[in-house]
C-alpha positions as semicolon CSV with decimal commas, in nm:
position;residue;x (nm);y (nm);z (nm)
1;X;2,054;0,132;0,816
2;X;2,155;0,478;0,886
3;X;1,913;0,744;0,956
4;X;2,043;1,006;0,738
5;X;2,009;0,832;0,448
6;X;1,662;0,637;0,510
7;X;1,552;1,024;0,578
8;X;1,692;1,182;0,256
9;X;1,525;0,926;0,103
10;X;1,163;0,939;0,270
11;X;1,156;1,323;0,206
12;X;1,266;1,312;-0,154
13;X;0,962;1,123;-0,211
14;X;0,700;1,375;-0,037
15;X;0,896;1,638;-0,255
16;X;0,734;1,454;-0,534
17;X;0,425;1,478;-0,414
18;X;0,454;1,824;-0,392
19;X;0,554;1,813;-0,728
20;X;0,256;1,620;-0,832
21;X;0,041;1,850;-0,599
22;X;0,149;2,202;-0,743
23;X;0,157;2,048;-1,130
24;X;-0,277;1,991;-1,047
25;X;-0,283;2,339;-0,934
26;X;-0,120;2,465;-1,198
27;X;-0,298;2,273;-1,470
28;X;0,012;2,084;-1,610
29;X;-0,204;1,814;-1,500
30;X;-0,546;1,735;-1,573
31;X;-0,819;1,519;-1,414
32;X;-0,776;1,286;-1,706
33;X;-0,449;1,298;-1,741
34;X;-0,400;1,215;-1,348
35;X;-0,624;0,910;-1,414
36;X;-0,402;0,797;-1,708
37;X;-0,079;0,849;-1,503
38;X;-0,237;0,617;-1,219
39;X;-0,345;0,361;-1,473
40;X;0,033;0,359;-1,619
41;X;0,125;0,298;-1,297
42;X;-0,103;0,027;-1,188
43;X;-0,090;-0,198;-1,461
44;X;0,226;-0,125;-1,621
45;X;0,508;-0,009;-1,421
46;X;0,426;-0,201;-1,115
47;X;0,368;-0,542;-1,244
48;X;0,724;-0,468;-1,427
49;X;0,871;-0,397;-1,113
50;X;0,728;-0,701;-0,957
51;X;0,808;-0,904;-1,236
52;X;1,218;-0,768;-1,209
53;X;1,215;-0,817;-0,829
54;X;1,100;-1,196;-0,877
55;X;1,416;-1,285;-1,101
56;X;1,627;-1,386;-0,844
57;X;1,802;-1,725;-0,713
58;X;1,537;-1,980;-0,512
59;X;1,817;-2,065;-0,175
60;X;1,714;-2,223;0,070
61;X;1,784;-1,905;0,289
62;X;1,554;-1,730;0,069
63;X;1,284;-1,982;0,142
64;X;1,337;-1,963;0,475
65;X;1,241;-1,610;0,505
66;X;0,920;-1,640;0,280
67;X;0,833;-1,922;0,562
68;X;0,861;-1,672;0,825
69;X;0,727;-1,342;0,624
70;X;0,377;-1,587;0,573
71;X;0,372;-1,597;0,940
72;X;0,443;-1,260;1,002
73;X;0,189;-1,126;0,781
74;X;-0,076;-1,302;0,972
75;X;0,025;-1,121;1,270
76;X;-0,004;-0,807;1,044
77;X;-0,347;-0,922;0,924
78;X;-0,457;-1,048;1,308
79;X;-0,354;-0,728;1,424
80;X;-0,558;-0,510;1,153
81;X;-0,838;-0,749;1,151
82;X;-0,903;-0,694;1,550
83;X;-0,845;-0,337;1,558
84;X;-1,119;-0,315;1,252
85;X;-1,351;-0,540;1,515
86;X;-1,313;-0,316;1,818
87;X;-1,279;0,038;1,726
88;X;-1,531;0,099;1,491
89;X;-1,736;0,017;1,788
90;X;-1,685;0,322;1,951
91;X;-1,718;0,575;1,653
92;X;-2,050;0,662;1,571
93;X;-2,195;0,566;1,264
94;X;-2,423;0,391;1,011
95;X;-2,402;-0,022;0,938
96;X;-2,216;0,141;0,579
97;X;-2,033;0,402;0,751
98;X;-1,869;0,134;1,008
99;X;-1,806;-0,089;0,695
100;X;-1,626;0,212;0,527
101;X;-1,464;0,216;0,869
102;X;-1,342;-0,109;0,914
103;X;-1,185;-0,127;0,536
104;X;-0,973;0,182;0,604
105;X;-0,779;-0,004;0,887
106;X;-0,726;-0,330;0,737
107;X;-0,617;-0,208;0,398
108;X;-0,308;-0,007;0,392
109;X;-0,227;0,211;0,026
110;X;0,019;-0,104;-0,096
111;X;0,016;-0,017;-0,421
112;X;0,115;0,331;-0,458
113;X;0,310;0,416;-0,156
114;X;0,421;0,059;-0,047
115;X;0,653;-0,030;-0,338
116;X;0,865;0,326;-0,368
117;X;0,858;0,425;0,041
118;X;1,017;0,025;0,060
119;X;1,232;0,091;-0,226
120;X;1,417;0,396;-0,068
121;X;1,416;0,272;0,241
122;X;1,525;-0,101;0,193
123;X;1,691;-0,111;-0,216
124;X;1,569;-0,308;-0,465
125;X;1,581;-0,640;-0,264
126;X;1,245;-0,482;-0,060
127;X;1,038;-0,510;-0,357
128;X;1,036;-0,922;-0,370
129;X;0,926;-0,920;-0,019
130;X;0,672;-0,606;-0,108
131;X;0,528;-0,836;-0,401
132;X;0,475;-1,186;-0,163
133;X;0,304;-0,962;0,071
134;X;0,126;-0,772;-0,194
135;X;-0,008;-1,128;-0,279
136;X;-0,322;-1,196;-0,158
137;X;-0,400;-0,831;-0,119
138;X;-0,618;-0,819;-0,448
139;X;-0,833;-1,124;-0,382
140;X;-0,888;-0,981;0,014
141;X;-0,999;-0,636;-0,107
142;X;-1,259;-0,760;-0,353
143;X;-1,376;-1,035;-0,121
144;X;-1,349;-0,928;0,243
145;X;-1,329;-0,576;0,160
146;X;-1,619;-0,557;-0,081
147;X;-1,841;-0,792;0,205
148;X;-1,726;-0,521;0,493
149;X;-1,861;-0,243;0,271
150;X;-2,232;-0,422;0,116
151;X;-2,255;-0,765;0,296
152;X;-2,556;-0,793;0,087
153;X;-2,343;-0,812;-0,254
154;X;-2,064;-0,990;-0,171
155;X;-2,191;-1,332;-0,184
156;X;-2,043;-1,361;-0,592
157;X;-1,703;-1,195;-0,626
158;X;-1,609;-1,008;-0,965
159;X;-1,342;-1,203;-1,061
160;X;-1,232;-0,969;-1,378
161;X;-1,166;-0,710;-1,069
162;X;-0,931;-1,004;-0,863
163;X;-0,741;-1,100;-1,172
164;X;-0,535;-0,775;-1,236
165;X;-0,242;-0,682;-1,438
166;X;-0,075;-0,679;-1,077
167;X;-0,155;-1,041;-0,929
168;X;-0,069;-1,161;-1,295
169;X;0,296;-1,020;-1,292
170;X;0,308;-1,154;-0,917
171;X;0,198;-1,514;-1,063
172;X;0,504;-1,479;-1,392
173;X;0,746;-1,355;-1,106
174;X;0,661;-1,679;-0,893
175;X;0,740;-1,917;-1,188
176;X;1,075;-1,742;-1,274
177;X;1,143;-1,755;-0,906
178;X;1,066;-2,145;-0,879
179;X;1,208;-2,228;-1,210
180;X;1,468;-2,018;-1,221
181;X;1,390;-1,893;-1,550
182;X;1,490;-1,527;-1,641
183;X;1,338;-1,344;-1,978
184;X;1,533;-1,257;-2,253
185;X;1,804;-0,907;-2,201
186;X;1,680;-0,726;-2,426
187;X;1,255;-0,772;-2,298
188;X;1,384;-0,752;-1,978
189;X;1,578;-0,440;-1,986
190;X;1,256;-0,270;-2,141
191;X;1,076;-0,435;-1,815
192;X;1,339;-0,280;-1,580
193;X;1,326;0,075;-1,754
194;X;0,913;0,071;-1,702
195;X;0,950;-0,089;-1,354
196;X;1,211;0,205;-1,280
197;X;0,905;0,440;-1,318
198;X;0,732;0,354;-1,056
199;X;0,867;0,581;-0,754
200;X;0,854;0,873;-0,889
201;X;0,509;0,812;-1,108
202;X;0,378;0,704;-0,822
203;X;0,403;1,010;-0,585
204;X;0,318;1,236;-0,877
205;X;-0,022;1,044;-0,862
206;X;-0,078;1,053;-0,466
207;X;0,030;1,458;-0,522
208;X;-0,238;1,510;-0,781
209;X;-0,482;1,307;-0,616
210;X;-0,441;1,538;-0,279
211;X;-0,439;1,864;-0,512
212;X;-0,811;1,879;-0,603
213;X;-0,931;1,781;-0,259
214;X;-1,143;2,046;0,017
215;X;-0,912;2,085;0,287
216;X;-1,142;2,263;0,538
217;X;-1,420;2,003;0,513
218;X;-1,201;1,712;0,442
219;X;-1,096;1,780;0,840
220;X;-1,410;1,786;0,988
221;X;-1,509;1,426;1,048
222;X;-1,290;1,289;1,413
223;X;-1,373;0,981;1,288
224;X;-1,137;0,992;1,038
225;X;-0,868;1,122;1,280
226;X;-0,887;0,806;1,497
227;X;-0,898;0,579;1,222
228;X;-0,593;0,729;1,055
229;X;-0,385;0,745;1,414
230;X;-0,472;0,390;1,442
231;X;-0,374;0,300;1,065
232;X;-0,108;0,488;1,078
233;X;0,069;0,411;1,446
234;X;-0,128;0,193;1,668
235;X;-0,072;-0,106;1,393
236;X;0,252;-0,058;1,284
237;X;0,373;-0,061;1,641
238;X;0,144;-0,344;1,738
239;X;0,286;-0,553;1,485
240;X;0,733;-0,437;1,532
241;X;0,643;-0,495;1,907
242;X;0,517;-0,856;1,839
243;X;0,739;-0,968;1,530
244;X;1,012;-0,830;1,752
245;X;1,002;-1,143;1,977
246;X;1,094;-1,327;1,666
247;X;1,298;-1,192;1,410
248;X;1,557;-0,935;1,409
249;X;1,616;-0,978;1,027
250;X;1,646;-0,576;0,887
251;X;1,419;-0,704;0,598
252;X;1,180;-0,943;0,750
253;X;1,091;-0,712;1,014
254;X;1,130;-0,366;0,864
255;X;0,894;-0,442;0,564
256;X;0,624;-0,552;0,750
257;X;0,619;-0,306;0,968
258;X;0,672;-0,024;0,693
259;X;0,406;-0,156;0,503
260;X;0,151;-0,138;0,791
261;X;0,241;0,160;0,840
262;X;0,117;0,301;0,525
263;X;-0,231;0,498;0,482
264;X;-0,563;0,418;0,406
265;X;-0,604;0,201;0,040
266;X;-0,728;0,405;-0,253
267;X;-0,952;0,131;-0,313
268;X;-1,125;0,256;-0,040
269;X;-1,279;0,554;-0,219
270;X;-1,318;0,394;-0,553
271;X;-1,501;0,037;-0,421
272;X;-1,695;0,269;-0,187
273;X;-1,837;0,463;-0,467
274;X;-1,932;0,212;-0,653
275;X;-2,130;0,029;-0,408
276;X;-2,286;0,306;-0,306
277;X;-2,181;0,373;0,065
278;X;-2,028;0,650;0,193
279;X;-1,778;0,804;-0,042
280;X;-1,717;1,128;0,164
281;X;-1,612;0,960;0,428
282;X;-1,362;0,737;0,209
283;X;-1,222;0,991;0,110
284;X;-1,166;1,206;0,378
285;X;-0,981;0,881;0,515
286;X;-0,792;0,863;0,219
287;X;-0,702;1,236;0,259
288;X;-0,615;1,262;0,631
289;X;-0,440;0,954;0,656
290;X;-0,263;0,997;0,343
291;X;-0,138;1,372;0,501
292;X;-0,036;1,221;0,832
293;X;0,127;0,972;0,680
294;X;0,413;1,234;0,551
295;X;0,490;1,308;0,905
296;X;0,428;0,910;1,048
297;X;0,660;0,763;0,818
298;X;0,960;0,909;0,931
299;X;0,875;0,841;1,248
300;X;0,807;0,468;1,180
301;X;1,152;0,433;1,025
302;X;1,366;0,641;1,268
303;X;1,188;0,284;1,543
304;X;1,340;0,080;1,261
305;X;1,663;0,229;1,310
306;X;1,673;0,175;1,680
């Protein structure tokens, strides 16, 4: 990869989000309307994309790498998982707080900043290995994630909440994938044109989601500041120094590492205000880390590069 590019492409999509940011000042977009645009995206123009991405020839080359991508995301995951552990442990806080906490650093914004910060950095190819990684990340949020934040309520897992419009498309993708099957041209254009929404749609959102937010207060909490360094450097490091030692693969080890790399989940507010635990500080994680991450990013691929 060359740097020039990979950085034209990086800052073209925080230009959107500037986009999306001054259209919510302005009033072009609307509280609902923001929702609406984020509910497009999640369970229409995403599960396209994944469903487009998964069309492609099963070689044994190709199955090769989802061997080793399994194993490399359970470094990601082992690396997450023990910096969740430890460092929580020195921030002060509540049993919920801590929980709130802990989610923020094991679950990484996927969804809306994964798939088009892959896509300009890596092509279209990025988003199969985006989607296998994506995999389990559904079932782990509203399992694990919902147990970090109530212990007390996760005992019976909503399943309506793991089976999304997402994890369905990921399951249709894996059939074409192992049978080789490919949908009809004229369905399937229609799927590429709403999958080809989903960069631009999605930093729109991310922008309008910032827009309405209190800056002054939203910076207040250091808490937040050494979650998001460690979210947003610390891990992504962690994991290219380790997967390093075993691939050199631009793919295998640039996704992984760009994807842990990417702030804290928007889950994180929504799940925490529904079970009642600190929302504030969600957000303010989603915030901060979400900021930082326009600067981090480019940094994390410029290490790529090297």
């Amino acid at each position: 990869m060359d740097f020039l590019p990979v950085a034209t492409s990086i800052f073209t999509l925080f230009i959107l989000i500037g986009i999306g940011f001054i259209a919510f000042r302005l009033g072009y977009i609307s509280r609902s309307g923001a929702s609406g645009l984020s509910s497009l995206l999640v369970n229409v123009s995403i599960p396209c994309l994944i469903v487009e991405s998964m069309q492609v020839p099963l070689t044994s080359d190709l199955m090769q790498s989802m061997k080793l991508l399994v194993l490399i995301e359970i470094v990601v995951y082992a690396v997450s998982f023990a910096m969740a552990v430890v460092i929580p442990l020195f921030l002060y806080g509540s049993q919920f707080e801590t929980g709130v906490l802990r989610f923020m650093l094991i679950f990484s914004n996927l969804g809306f900043m994964g798939y088009p910060v892959a896509y300009a950095m890596f092509g279209t190819e990025s988003v199969f290995y985006v989607t296998l990684i994506n995999l389990p990340f559904g079932f782990m949020v509203f399992t694990i994630g919902v147990f970090l934040l109530r212990p007390d309520l996760a005992r019976n897992p909503d399943l309506k909440r793991i089976i999304t419009p997402g994890l369905i498309a990921s399951c249709i993708g894996l059939v074409l994938l192992g049978t080789g099957l490919t949908i009809p041209s004229p369905v399937n254009e229609s799927i590429s044109l709403l999958g080809s929404i989903t960069t631009p749609l999605a930093m729109i959102v991310i922008g309008t989601f910032l827009a309405p937010l209190p800056f002054f207060s939203m910076i207040s909490d250091f808490r937040v500041w050494v979650i998001s360094v460690v979210r947003l450097l610390v891990i992504p490091f962690l994991v290219l120094f380790i997967i390093r030692s075993f691939t050199s693969d631009p793919l295998l080890l640039g996704i992984p590492v760009l994807l842990a790399a990417m702030p804290v989940a928007a889950n994180t507010v929504l799940l925490s205000e529904e079970y009642g635990v600190n929302a504030e500080l969600a957000s303010k994680g989603v915030f901060i880390s979400t900021l930082l991450s326009l600067g981090t990013i480019p940094v994390i691929g410029t290490f790529l590069l090297l």
